[in-house]
C-alpha positions as CSV (number, residue, x, y, z in Angstrom):
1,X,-76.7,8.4,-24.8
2,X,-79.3,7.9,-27.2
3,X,-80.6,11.9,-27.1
4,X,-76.8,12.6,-28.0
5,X,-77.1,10.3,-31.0
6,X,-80.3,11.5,-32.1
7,X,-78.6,15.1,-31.3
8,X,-75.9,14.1,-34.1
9,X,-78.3,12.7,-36.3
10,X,-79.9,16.5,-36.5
11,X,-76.7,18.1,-36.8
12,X,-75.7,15.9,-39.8
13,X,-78.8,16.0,-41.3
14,X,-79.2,20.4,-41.3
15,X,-75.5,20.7,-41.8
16,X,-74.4,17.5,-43.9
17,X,-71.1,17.7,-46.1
18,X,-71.8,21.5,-47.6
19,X,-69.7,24.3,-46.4
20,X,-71.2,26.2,-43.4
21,X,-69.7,29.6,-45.4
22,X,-71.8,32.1,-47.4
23,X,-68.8,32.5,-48.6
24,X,-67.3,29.0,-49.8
25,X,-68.5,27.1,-52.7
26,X,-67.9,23.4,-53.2
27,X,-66.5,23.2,-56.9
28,X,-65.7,19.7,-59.2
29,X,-62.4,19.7,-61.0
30,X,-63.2,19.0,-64.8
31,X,-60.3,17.1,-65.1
32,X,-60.0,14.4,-61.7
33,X,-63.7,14.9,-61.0
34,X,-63.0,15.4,-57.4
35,X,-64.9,18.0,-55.1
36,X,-63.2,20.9,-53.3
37,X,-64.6,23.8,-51.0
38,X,-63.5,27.0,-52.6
39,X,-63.6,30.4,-50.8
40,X,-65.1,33.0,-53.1
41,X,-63.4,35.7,-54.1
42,X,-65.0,39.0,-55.3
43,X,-64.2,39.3,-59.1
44,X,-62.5,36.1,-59.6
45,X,-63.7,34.0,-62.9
46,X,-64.4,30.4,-64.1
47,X,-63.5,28.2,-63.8
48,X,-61.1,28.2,-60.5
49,X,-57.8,27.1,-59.7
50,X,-57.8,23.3,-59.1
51,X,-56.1,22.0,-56.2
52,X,-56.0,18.8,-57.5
53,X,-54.8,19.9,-60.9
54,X,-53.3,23.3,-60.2
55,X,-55.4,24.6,-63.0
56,X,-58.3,26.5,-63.8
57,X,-60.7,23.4,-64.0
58,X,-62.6,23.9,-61.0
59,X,-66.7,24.7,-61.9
60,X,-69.3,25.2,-59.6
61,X,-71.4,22.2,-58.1
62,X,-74.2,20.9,-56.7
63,X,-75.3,18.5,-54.0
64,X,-77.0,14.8,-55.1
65,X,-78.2,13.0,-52.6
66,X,-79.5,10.0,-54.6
67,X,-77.7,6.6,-55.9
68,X,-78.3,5.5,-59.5
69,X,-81.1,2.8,-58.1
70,X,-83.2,5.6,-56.5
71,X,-81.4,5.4,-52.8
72,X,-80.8,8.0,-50.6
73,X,-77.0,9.0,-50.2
74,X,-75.7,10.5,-46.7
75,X,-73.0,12.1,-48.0
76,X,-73.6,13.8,-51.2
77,X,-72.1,13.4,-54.8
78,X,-71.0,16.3,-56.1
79,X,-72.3,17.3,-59.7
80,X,-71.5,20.6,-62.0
81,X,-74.7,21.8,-63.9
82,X,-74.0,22.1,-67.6
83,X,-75.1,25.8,-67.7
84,X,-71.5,25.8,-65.9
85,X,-69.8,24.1,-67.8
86,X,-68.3,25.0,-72.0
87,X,-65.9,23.0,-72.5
88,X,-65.7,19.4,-74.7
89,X,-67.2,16.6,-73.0
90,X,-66.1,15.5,-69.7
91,X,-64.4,12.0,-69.0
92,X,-64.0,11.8,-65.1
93,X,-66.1,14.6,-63.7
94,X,-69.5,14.4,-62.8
95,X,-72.2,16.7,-65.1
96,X,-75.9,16.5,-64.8
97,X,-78.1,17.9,-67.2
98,X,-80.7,20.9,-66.5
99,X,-79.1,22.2,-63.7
């Protein structure tokens, strides 16, 4: 019992919450500033069709893994880098800076 927790504890930890794609990007609608998984597709521009908003708010993100008081998340918080993003300032979704 305990090697097959310890098993799942591995599994989450190498494979977490990102998509196990080359392919497929996780994106944060600008607008809700809820993550998605998005399937690339060759030639296709930003930002992507929301399907939260069905609109083109969706911008790449990237994982966080940390809380505001320095703890470590399981399950990451998704965050679009500002070299992403060009549009005015952001209300709901999440945007670090010098990413």
């Amino acid at each position: 019992m305990a090697l097959g927790v310890a098993a799942a504890e591995i599994r989450s930890y190498i494979h977490g919450n990102t998509p196990g794609d080359f392919s497929t990007t996780m994106y944060v609608d600008s607008q809700t500033g809820q993550a998605f998984p998005h399937k690339n597709v060759i030639g296709e521009g930003m930002p992507i069709l929301s399907p939260y908003t069905g609109t083109t708010t969706g911008y790449p993100a990237v994982p966080c893994y940390w809380t505001a008081s320095g703890e470590i998340r399981k399950e990451p918080y998704w965050l679009v880098p500002m070299r992403h993003w060009a549009g005015p300032a952001l209300h709901s979704a999440r945007i670090v800076e010098g990413g």
